[in-house]
C-alpha positions as CSV (number, residue, x, y, z in Angstrom):
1,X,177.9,95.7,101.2
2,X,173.7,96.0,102.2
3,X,172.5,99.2,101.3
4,X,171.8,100.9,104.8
5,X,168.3,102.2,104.6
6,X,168.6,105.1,107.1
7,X,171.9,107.2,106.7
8,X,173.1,110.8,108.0
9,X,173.0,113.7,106.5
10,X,175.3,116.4,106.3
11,X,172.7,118.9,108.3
12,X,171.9,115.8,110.9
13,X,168.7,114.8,109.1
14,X,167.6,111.6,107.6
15,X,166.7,109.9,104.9
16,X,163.3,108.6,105.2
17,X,162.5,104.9,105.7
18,X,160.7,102.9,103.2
19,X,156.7,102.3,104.5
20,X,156.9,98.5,103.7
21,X,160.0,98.2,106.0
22,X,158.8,100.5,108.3
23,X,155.5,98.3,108.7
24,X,157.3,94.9,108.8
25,X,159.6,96.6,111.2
26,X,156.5,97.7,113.4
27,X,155.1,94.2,113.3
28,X,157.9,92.5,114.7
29,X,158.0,94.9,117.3
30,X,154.2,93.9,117.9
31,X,154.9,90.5,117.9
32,X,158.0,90.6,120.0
33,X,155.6,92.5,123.0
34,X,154.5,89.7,125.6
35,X,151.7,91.9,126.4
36,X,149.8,91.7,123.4
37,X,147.8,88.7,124.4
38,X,147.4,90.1,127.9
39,X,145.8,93.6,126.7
40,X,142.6,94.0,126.2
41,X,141.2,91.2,128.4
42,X,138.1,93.2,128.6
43,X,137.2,94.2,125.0
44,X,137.9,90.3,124.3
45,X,135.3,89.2,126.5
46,X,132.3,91.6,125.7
47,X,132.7,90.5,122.3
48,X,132.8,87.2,123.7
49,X,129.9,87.6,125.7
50,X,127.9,89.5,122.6
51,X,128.8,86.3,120.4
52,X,127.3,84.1,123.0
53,X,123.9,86.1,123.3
54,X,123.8,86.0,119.6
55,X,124.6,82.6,119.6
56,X,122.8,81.3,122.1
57,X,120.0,83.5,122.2
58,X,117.0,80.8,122.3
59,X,118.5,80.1,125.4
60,X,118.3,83.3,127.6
61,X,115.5,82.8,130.9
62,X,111.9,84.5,129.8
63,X,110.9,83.9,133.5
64,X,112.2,87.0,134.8
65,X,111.1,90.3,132.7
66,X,110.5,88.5,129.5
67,X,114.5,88.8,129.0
68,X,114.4,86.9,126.4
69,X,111.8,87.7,124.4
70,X,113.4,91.7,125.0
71,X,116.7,90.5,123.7
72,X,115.3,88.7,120.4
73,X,113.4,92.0,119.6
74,X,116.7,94.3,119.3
75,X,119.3,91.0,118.4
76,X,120.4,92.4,114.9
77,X,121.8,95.5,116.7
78,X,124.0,93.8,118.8
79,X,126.8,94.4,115.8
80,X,127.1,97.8,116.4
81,X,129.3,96.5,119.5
82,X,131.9,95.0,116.6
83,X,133.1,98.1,115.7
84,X,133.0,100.3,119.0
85,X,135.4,97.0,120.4
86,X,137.3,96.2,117.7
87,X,138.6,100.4,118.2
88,X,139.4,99.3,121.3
89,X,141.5,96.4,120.7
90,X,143.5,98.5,118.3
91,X,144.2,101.3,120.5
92,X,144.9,98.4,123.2
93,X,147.0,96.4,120.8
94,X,145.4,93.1,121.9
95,X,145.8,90.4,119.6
96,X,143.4,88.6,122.1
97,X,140.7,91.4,121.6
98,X,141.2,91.3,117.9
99,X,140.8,87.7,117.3
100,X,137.4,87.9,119.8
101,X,136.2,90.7,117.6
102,X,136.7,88.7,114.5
103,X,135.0,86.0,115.9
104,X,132.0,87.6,117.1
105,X,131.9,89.5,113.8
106,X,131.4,86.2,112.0
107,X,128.2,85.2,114.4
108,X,126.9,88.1,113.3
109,X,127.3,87.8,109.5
110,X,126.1,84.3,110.0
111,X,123.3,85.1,111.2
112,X,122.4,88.2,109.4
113,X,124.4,88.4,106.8
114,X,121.9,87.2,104.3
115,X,118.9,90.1,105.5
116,X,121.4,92.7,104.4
117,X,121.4,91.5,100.7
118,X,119.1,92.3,97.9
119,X,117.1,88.9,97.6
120,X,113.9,90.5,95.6
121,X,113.0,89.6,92.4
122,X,111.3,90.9,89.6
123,X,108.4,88.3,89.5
124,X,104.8,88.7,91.0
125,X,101.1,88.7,90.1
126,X,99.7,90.1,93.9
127,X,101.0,92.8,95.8
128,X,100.1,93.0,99.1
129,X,100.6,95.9,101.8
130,X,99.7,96.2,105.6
131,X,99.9,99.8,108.0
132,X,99.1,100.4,111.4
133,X,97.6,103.6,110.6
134,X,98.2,104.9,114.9
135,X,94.5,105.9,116.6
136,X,96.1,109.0,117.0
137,X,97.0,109.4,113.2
138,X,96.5,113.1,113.2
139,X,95.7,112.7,109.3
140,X,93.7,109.8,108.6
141,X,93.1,111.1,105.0
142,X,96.0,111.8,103.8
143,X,97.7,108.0,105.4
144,X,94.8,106.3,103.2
145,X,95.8,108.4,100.2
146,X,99.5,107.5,100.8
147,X,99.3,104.0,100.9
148,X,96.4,103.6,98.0
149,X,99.6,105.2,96.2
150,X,101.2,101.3,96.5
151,X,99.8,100.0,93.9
152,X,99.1,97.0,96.6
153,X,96.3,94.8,95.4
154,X,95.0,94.2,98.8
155,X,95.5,96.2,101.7
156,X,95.3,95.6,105.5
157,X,94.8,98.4,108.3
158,X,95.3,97.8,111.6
159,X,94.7,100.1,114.6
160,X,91.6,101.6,113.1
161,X,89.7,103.6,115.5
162,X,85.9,103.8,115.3
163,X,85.3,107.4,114.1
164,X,87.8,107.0,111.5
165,X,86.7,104.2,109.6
166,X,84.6,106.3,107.6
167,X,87.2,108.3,106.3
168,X,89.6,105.4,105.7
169,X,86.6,103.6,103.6
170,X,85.4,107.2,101.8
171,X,89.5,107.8,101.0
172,X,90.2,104.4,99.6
173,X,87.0,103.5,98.0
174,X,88.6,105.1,94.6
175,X,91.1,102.4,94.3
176,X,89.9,99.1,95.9
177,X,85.9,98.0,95.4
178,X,85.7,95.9,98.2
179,X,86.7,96.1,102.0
180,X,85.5,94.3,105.0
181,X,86.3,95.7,108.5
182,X,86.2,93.9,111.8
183,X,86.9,95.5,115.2
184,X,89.8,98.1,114.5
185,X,91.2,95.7,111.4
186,X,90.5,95.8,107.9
187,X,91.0,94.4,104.5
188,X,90.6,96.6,101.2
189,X,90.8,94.5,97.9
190,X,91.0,95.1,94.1
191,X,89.4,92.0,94.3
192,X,86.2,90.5,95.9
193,X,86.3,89.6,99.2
194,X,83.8,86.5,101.1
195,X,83.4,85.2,104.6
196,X,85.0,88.0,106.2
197,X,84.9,87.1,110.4
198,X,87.1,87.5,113.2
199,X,89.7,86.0,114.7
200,X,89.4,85.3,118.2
201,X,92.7,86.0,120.2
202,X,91.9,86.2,123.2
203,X,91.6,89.5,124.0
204,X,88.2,90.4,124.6
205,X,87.8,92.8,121.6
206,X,88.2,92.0,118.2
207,X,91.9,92.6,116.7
208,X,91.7,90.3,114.6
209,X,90.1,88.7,110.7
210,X,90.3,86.1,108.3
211,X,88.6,87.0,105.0
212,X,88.8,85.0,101.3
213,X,90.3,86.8,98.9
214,X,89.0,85.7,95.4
215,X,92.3,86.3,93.1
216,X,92.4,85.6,89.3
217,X,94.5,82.9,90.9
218,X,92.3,81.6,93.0
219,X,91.4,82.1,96.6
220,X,93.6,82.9,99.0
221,X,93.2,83.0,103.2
222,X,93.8,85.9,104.5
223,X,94.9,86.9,108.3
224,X,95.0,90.4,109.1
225,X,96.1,90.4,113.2
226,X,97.1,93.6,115.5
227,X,98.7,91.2,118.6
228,X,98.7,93.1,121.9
229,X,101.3,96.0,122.6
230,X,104.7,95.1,125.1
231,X,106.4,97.4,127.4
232,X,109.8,98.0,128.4
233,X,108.9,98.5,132.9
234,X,112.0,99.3,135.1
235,X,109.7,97.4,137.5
236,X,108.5,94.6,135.8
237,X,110.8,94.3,132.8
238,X,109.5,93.5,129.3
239,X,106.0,92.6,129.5
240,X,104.6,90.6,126.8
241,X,102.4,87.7,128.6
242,X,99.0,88.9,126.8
243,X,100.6,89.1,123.2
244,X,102.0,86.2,124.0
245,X,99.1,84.5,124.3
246,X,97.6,86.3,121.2
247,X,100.0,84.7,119.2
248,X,99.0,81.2,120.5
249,X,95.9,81.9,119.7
250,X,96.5,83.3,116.2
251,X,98.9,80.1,115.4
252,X,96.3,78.0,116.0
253,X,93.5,80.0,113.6
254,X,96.1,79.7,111.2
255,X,96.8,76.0,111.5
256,X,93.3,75.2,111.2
257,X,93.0,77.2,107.9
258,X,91.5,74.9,105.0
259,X,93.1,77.0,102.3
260,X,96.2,75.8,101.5
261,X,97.1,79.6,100.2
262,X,97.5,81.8,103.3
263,X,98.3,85.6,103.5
264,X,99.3,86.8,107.3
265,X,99.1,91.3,107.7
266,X,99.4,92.8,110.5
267,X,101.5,94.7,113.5
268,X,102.7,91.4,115.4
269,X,104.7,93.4,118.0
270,X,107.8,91.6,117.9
271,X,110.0,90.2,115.5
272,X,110.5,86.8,113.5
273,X,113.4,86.1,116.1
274,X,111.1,86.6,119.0
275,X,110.1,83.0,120.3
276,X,107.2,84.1,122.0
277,X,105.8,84.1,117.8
278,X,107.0,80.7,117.2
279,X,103.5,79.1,117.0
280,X,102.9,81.8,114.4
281,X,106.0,81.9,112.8
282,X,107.0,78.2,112.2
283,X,103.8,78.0,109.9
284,X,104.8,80.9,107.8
285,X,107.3,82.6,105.7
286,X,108.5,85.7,106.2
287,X,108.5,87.6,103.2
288,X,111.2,90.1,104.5
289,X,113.5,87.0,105.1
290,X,112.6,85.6,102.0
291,X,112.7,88.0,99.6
292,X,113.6,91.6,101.3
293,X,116.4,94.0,100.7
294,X,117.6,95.1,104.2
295,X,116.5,94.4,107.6
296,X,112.9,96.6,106.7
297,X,112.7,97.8,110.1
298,X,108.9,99.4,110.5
299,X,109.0,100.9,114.1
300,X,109.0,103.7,115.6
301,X,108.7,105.6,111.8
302,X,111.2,108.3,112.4
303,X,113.7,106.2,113.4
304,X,113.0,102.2,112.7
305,X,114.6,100.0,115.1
306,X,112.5,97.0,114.7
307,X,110.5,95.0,112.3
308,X,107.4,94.4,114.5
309,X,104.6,94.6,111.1
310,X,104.8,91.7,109.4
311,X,103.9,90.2,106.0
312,X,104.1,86.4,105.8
313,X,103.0,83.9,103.6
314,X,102.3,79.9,103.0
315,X,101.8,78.2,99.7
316,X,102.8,81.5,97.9
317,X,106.4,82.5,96.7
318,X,107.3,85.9,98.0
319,X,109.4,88.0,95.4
320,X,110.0,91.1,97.0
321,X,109.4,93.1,100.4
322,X,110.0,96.7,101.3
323,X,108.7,99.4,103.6
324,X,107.0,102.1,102.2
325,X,107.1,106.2,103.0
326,X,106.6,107.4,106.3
327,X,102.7,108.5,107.1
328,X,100.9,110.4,110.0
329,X,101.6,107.0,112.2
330,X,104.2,105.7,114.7
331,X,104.7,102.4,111.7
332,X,105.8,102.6,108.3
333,X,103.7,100.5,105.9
334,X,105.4,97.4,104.3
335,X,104.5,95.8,101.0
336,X,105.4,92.4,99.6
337,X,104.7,90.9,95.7
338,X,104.0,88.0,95.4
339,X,103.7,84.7,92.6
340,X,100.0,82.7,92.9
341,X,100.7,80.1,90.9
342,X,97.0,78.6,89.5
């Protein structure tokens, strides 16, 4: 005879029922219930809808309120809808929910995925570090003294207001013997620096340099850019046509570098998935992307939501990129090392 898994006690208890039969038991039930490909209709198609956007995000209209553009900037977080829906397909039990989830979980890992690992390396003869310092940096001194701390080799500022320069270049003459300053951008080196100018792009005012950086490995080109600032308007949307055209302009300095060695600093306001960059960012490698160890999101500083400062490179090998400690500005500094082969 089968032994009977629930039987009656004497007081009109009973005896408890094994988990693993209790959970195939519950599954059949599950599967037995016509509705649970009809539940959750909803959940299943946001996570649709978020896998699309992901997917197909090169594809969304910048002709009204730069939507696209807006959407590229903040695309990573789009995950944190996976697990907010994938609670509700369980408390729905939706198969069709669940499976959506799933799917949309895999875009993201796809696309993703591979920032979240630890791709740095222990290699590297140049280190390299860039800071939008704020105008309004309430303690000029104390930022320079914080990122000279780096150990970066060269060092670009960005957002430098007049009346501060002084102090940046009296605070950080300790550590670096040569600088060159252009506008509100700068470059402070370990190593001698030559035909420093700026970078026209199109702005009117000068937020922009290129400078020779004369390394025990050679020269090296190197762009240090502050593209113009975007804005989230209820009435206009996300406006970004001036740093758009920045960046075409600062593409095209770059492409007509002579040095096949190029270092790019700077606060590019927006992000290596923005296409509005593209003519900056097909020429050059992120070293985040390359060689980072997390997303390295640099703005706002006391909560980073976006990697808007960038460090890229061409002809050089990045082998590692992280942000530094939070200063007295809106950005956290990044740093990159890097290989120059001779």
């Amino acid at each position: 005879m089968a032994q009977a898994y629930v039987t009656e006690t004497g007081n009109g208890g009973s005896e408890p029922e094994p988990s693993g039969s209790g959970l195939r038991r519950r599954l059949a039930e599950l599967r037995k219930d016509p509705g649970i490909w009809r539940r959750g209709i909803v959940a299943a198609a946001l996570a649709a809808l978020t896998a699309l956007v992901m997917i197909f995000h090169a594809e969304l209209p910048n002709d009204v309120g730069n939507l696209g553009s807006l959407t590229e900037t903040f695309l990573p977080w789009l995950g944190l809808g996976v697990p907010l829906l994938l609670a509700a397909a369980v408390y729905r039990k939706s198969a069709t929910a669940l499976i959506a989830i799933v799917m949309t979980a895999a875009v993201w890992v796809n696309l993703f995925g591979g920032l979240v690992t630890d791709k740095s390396g222990s290699g590297g003869n140049l280190t390299v570090a860039t800071h939008n310092v704020d105008a309004d940096n309430p303690d000029p001194h104390g930022t320079a003294a914080a990122v000279a701390k780096s150990g970066a080799d060269v060092l670009a500022l960005t957002e430098l207001k007049g009346g501060a320069v002084p102090i940046y270049e009296k605070a950080l003459a300790g550590t670096y013997a040569y600088h060159s300053v252009e506008g509100t951008v700068g470059v402070w080196s370990k190593y001698p620096l030559s035909a420093g100018k700026p970078v026209d792009i199109k702005m009117g005012w000068t937020r922009a340099m290129r400078v020779t950086v004369d390394t025990p490995f050679g020269q090296v080109a190197a762009f240090v850019a502050h593209l113009p600032s975007v804005r989230v308007k209820l009435n206009a949307g996300f406006t970004a046509n001036q740093r758009d055209n920045s960046a075409a302009a600062l593409g095209a300095a770059l492409a007509a570098e002579p040095l096949k060695r190029v270092i790019l600093l700077g606060d590019l306001n927006g992000t290596m998935n923005d296409r509005a960059l593209s003519e900056v960012t097909s020429q050059m490698r992120s070293t985040q992307g390359a060689a980072g160890d997390g997303f390295g999101f640099s703005w706002p500083a006391q909560f980073p939501m976006a990697r808007i400062d960038q460090i890229m490179v061409r002809g050089i090998k990045p082998e590692a990129s992280w942000t530094l400690p939070r200063t007295g500005s809106d950005h956290l500094p990044i740093a990159a090392r890097l290989t120059l082969k001779k």
